[in-house]
C-alpha positions in Angstrom: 97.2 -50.2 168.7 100.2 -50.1 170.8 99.5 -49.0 174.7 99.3 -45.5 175.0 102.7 -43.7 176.8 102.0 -41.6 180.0 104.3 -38.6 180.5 105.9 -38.7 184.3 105.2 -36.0 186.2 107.6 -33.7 187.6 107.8 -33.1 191.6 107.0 -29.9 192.4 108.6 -27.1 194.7 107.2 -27.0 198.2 105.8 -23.6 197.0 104.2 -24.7 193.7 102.9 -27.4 196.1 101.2 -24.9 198.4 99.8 -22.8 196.2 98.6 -26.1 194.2 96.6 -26.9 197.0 95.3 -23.6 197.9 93.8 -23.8 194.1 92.7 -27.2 194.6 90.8 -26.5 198.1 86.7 -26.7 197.9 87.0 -26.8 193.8 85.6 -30.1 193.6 83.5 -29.3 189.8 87.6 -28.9 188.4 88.2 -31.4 185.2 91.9 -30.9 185.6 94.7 -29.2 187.5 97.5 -28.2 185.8 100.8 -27.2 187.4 103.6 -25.0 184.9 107.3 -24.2 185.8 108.1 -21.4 184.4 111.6 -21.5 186.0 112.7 -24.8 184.2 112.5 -24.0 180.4 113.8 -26.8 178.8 113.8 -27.7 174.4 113.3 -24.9 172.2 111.1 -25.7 169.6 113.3 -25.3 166.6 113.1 -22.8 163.6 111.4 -24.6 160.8 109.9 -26.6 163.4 106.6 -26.8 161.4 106.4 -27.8 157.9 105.0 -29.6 154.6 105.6 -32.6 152.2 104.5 -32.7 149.0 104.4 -35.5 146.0 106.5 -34.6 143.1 104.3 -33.0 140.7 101.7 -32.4 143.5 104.0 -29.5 145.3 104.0 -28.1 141.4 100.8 -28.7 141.3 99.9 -26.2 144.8 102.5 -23.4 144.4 101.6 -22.6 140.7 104.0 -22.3 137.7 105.3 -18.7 137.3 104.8 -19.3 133.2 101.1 -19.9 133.6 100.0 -17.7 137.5 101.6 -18.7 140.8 98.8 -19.8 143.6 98.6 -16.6 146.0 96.1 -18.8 148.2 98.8 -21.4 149.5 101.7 -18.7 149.9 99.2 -16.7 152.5 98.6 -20.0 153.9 102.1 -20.5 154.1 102.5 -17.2 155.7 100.1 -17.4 158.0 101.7 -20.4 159.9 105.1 -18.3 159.9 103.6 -15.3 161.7 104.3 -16.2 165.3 108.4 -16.3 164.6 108.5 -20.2 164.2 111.4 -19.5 161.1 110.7 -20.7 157.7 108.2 -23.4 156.8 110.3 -26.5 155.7 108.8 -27.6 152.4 110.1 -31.3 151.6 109.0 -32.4 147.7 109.2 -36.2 148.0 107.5 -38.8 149.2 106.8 -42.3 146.5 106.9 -40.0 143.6 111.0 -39.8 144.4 111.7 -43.3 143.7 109.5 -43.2 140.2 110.8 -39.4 138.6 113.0 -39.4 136.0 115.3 -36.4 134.7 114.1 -32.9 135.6 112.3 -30.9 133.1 112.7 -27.1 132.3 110.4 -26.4 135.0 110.3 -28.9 137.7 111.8 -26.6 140.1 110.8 -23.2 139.0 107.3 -23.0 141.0 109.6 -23.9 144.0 112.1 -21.4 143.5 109.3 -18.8 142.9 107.8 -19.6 145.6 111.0 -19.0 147.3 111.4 -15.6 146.3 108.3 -14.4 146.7 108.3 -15.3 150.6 111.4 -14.0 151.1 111.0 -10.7 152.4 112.5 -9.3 155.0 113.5 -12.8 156.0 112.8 -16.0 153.9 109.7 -17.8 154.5 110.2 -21.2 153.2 113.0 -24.1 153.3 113.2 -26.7 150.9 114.1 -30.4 151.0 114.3 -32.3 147.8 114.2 -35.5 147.1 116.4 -37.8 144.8 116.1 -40.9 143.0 117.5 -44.0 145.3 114.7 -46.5 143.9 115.5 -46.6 140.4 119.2 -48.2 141.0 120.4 -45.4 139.1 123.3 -43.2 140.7 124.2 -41.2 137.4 119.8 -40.0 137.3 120.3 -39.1 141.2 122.8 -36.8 140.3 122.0 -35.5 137.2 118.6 -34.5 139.3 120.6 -32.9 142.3 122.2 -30.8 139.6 119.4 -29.4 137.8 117.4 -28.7 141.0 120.4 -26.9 142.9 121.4 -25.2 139.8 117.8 -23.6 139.7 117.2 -23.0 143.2 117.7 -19.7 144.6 121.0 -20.3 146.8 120.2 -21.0 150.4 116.6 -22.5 149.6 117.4 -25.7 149.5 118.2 -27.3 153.4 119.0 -30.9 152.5 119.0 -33.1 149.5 117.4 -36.8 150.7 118.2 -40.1 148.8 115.0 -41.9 148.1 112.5 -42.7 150.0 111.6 -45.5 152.6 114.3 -47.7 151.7 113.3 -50.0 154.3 110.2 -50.9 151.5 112.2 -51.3 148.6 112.8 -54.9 148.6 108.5 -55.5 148.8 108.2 -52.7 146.2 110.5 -54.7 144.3 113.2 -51.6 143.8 115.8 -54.0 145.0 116.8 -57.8 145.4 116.2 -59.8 148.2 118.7 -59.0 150.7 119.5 -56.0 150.0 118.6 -54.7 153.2 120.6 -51.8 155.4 124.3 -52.9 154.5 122.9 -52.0 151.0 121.4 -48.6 152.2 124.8 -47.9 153.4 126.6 -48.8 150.8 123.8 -47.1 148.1 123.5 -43.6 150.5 127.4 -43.7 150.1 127.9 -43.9 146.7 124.6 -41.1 145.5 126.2 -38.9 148.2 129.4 -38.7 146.9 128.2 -38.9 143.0 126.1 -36.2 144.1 128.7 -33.8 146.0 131.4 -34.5 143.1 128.5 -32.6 140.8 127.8 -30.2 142.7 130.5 -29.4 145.5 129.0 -26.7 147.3 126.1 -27.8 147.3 123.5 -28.8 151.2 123.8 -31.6 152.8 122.0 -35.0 152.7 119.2 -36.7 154.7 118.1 -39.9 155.4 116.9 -42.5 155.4 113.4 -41.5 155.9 112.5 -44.7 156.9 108.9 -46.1 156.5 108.5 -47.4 159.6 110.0 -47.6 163.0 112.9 -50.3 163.6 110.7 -53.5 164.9 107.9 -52.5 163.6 105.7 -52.8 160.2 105.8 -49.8 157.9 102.1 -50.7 156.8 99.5 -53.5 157.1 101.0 -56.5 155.5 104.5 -55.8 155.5 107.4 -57.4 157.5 108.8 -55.6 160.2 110.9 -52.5 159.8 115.3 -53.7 160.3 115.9 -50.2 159.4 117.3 -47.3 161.7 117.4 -49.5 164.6 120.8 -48.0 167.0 123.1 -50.1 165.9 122.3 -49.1 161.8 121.9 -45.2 163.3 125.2 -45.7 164.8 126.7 -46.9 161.6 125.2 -44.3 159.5 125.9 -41.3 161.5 129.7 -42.4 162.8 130.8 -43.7 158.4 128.7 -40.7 156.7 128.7 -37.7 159.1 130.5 -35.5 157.0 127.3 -35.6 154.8 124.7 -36.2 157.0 122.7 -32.9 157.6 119.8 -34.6 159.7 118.3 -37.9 160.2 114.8 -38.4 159.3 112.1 -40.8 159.5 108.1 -41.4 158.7 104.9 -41.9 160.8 101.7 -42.4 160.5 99.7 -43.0 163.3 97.6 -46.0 161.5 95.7 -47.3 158.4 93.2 -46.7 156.6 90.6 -48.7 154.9 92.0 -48.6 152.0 95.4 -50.5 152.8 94.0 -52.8 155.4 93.2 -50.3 158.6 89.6 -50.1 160.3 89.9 -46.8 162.2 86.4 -45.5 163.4 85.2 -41.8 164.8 87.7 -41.4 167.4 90.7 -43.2 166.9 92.3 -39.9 166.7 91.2 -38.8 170.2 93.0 -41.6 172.0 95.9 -41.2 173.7 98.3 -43.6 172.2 97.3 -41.9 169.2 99.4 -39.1 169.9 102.2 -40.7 172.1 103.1 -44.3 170.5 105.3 -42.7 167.7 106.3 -40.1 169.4 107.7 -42.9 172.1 109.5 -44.5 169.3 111.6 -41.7 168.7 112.9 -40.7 171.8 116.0 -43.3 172.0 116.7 -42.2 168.4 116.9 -38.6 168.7 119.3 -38.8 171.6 121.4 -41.2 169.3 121.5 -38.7 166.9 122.0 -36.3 169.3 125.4 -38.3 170.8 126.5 -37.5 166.9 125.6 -33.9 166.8 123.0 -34.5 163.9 119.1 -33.4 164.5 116.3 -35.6 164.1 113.3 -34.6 161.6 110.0 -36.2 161.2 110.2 -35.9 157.9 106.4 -36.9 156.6 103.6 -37.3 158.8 99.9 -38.1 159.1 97.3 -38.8 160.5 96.0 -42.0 159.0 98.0 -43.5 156.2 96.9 -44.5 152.3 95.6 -41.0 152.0 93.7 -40.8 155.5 90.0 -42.2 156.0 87.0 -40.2 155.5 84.9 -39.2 158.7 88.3 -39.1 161.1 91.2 -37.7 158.9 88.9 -34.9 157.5 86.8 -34.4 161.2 88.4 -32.0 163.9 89.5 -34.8 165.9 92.4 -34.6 163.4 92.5 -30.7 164.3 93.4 -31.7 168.2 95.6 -34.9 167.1 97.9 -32.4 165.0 98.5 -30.1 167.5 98.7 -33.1 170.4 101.2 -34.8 168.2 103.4 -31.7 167.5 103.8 -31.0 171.0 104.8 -34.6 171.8 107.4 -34.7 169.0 108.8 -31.2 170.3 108.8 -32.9 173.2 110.9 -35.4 172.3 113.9 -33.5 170.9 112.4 -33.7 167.0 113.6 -30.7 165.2 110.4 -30.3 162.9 107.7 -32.5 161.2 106.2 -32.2 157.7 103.1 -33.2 157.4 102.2 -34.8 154.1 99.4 -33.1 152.5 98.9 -32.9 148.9 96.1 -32.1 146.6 95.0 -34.7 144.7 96.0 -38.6 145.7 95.4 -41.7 143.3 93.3 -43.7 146.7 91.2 -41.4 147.6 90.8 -38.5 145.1 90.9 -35.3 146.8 93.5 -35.9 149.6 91.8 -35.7 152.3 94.4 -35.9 155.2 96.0 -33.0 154.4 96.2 -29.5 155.1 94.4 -27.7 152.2 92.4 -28.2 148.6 92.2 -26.2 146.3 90.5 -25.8 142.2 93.4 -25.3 139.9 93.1 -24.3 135.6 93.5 -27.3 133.9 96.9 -25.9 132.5 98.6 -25.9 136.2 97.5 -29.5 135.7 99.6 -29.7 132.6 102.1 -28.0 133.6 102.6 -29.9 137.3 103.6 -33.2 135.2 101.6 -34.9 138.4 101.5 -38.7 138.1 97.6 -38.2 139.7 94.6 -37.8 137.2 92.0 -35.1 138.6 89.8 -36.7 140.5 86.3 -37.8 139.4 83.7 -34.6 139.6 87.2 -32.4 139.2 86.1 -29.1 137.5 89.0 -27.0 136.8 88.8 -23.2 136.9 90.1 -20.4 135.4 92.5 -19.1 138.2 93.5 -21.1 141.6 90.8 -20.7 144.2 90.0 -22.4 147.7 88.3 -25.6 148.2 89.1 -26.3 151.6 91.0 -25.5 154.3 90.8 -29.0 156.8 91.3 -29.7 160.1 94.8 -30.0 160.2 95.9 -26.7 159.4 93.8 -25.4 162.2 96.1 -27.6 164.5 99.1 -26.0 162.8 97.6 -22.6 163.2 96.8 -23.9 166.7 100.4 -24.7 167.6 102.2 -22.0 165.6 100.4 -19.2 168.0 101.1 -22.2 171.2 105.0 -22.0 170.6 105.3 -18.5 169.8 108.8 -17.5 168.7 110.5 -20.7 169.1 109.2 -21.2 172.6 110.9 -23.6 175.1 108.5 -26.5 176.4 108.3 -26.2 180.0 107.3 -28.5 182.9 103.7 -29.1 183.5 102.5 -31.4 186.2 98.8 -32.6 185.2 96.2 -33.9 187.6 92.7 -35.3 185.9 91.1 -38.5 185.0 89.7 -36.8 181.7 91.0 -37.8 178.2 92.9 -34.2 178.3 96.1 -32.7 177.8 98.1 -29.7 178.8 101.6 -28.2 177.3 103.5 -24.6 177.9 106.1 -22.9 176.8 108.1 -20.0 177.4 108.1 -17.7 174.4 111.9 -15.7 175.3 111.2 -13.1 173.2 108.5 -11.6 175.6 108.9 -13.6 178.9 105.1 -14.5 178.3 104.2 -17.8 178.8 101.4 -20.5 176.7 99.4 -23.0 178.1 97.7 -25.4 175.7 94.5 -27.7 177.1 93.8 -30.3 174.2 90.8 -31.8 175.5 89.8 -34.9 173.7 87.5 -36.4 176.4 84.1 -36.3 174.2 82.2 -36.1 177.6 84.2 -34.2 179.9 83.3 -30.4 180.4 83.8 -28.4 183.3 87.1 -26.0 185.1 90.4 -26.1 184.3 92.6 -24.2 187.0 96.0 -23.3 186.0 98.5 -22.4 187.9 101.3 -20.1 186.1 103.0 -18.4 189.2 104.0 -15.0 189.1 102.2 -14.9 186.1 98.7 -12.9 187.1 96.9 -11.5 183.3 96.2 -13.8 181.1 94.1 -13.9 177.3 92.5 -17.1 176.6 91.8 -18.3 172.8 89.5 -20.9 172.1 89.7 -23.5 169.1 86.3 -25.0 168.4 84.3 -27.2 166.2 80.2 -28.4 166.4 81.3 -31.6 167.6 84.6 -33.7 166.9 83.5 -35.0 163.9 82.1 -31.6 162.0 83.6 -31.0 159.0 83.2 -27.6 159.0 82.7 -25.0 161.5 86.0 -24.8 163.0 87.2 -21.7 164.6 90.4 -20.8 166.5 90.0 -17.6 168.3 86.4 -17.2 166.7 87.9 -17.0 162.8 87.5 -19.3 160.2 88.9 -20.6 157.1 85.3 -21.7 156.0 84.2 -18.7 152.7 87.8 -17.7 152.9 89.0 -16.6 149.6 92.5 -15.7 150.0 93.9 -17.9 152.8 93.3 -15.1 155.4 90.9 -16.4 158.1 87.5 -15.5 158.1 85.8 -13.0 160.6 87.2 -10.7 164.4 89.7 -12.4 166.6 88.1 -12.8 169.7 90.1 -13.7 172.8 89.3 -13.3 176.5 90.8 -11.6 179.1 91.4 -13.3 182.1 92.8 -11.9 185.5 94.5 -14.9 188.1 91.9 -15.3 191.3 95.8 -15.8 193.2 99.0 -15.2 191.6 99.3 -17.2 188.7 95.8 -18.9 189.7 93.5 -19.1 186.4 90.0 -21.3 186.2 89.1 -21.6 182.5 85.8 -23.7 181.5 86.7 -26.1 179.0 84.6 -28.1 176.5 84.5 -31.9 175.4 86.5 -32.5 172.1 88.3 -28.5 172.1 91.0 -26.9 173.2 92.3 -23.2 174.6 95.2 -21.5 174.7 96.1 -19.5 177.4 98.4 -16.7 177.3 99.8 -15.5 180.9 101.5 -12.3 181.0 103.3 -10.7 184.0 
């Protein structure tokens, strides 16, 4: 594991420095003391910030062909993330299935363009990236695809159309020769794009080239260092093809699993270079795609990858790591992140790393075309219902409400030896300000005093688990997914209301292995 990143720390105002030490004075129980600037707003975290990415066949699979009975469950989940003014859940349908599908059938895309429809009142609710065939060596397939899903997309839906996936892994996947390498990207992206816009000539732009791994470094146990994206390929791609670029995107995952080489135990997600390595990575390459006027996307992510590892992927350390992670990318100028999640995987069965599961009738199964059998104990019902909703999508739900309408990350100086974190933004919309504590010490408990000046009223919202391991039991703001039948959380909100002891001063008591969200009114 790579060293973990520490963010630096912002010099404070002689009267933030004051009143910091008024707070500070005789509090010696404190686990942390946490500084915000509300003065100095700085990236907004983008509409469509927060989304999905689905195998082919899998996302068919989720949303439900309209023929047979669409799946109500995930389009309230859906909903539910998009209720705090975020914009529309981007939906990319990719991922390793790309490089293996073959021509569209009558109703690959109808489920997505249902889906569409359905959430798109009064404003649309969902975003869709699609994925084309680079793998196959095939340029007339590509663009035969392109055409049959634009053509049966409701117009608008689709964001971006991106060309294969992880092409830095196609010459050990054996998609192309040896050599190959990024002058054959190049020369490959160039020729789909324009096969693809000569079909179809009003049709989105393109993105890639959702690289596998991070230039220098492997894309999974075993594999030779990425040569891909580096900024000298970045500059190449976005300076020859930026009349069809729409964004640049890449992959991460923030390690192994057992089943593709890894050894993760309980609580690799609870480190700290868990949630800042990539996130590191990224920053010279979104302001290089910055310098050509093209945002940067995160365009699958994980936790663990092979299909995430039992005990830490499906465990509410994953809950904080999702919401830690978010905030780091936002952070770093990344326009969004889609986190993989699917429901069935051929490693481990029911996929485990993602966000939800559910039991689906056997003819959705037929229907989705999935390249994944059911896995073993699979009982298939007569209507979609709720399996799961995992620790994830509480970290989603978590930093959806955290970055309230497209809320601008703001400075936050942090004192503490714990293993803890603090973020804040500045949600425009109401001048009210969120401060997130993501405490991932598993021993650290005590006072958190905030300081939010000129900020004196604040509500506080706990999420919660047994212990950072449970399974089940999680609770953000006191409801739960757990007997949900619908995708609506389970049970009252409960929040508490908390008045500054100064201006701006707040002391909440925080747990090991939870986090709270405060939000500080004037």
């Amino acid at each position: 594991m790579r060293a973990a990143r520490f963010a630096p720390r912002r010099i404070l105002t002689s009267s933030l420095v004051a009143l910091a030490l008024s707070a500070c004075a005789g509090k010696p129980d404190a686990i942390a003391f946490v500084t915000v600037d509300p003065t100095q707003p700085g990236n907004f975290v983008q509409a469509g910030y927060i989304g999905f990415s689905h195998e082919w066949g899998q996302a068919q699979l989720l949303m439900g062909d309209p023929a047979i009975g669409v799946n109500p469950i995930y389009r309230q989940l859906v909903k539910n993330l998009a209720a705090h003014g975020g914009g529309p859940v981007s939906i990319r349908v990719g991922g390793s299935t790309t490089d293996r599908t073959g021509a569209p059938r009558p109703n690959t895309v109808t489920p997505l363009a249902r889906l569409y429809d359905d959430l798109s009142a009064p404003a649309p609710t969902v975003s869709f990236i699609l994925g084309v065939n680079l793998g196959a060596d095939d340029v007339g397939l590509a663009t035969r695809q392109a055409k049959a899903y634009l053509e049966g997309m409701p117009p608008g839906s689709v964001q971006a159309i991106e060309v294969g996936n992880e092409p830095d892994t196609y010459e050990s996947q054996g998609h192309r020769r040896a050599g190959w390498g990024w002058a054959g990207y190049m020369a490959d992206f160039h020729e789909w794009t324009q096969s693809i816009k000569k079909a179809v000539p009003d049709g989105p732009k393109f993105t890639g080239p959702a690289n596998a791994g991070f230039p220098g470094t492997p894309p999974a146990e075993g594999m030779p260092a990425s040569d891909f994206g580096t900024t000298e390929g970045l500059t190449q791609l976005l300076s020859t093809e930026k009349d069809v670029i729409g964004f640049v995107t890449q992959h991460a995952y923030t390690g192994g699993s057992s089943a593709c080489g890894g050894a993760p135990a309980p609580g690799f997600l609870l480190e700290p270079g868990s949630a800042t390595e990539d996130p590191k990575l990224v920053r010279p390459l979104v302001a290089l795609a910055r310098g050509g006027v093209k945002p940067y996307r995160i365009g699958e992510m994980n936790s663990i990858l092979c299909a995430g590892e039992p005990g830490i992927s499906d465990a509410f350390e994953a809950a904080l790591w999702t919401a830690d992670v978010l905030f780091e990318y936002a952070a770093a100028g990344v326009v969004g992140v889609n986190l993989h999640t699917n429901n069935w995987n051929a490693l481990r069965g029911w996929d485990i790393s993602g966000a939800f599961l559910f039991d689906v009738p056997e003819a959705q199964y037929t229907a989705s075309a999935t390249e994944v059998a059911p896995p073993e104990g699979n009982t298939f019902t007569a209507d979609y219902q709720l399996r799961k909703v995992l620790p994830a999508y509480y970290g989603l739900w978590f930093f959806t409400e955290a970055t309230s309408n497209q809320g601008q990350i703001l400075p936050v100086t942090l004192e503490t030896t714990a293993n803890l974190k603090a973020w804040a933004t500045l949600d425009s919309s109401t001048g009210d300000v969120y401060v997130a504590i993501i405490n991932k010490d598993q021993t650290a408990t005590g006072t958190v005093r905030m300081i939010v000046p000129g900020y004196p009223l604040g509500r506080v919202k706990r999420l919660l688990a047994p212990s950072f391991s449970a399974t089940e039991g999680i609770t953000f703001g006191g409801q739960t997914f757990d007997g949900s039948t619908d995708g609506n959380p389970v049970g009252t909100e409960q929040s508490e209301d908390v008045q500054s002891k100064q201006n701006g001063v707040f002391e909440i008591v925080v747990a090991p292995t939870s986090a709270v969200l405060l939000q500080a009114r004037r």
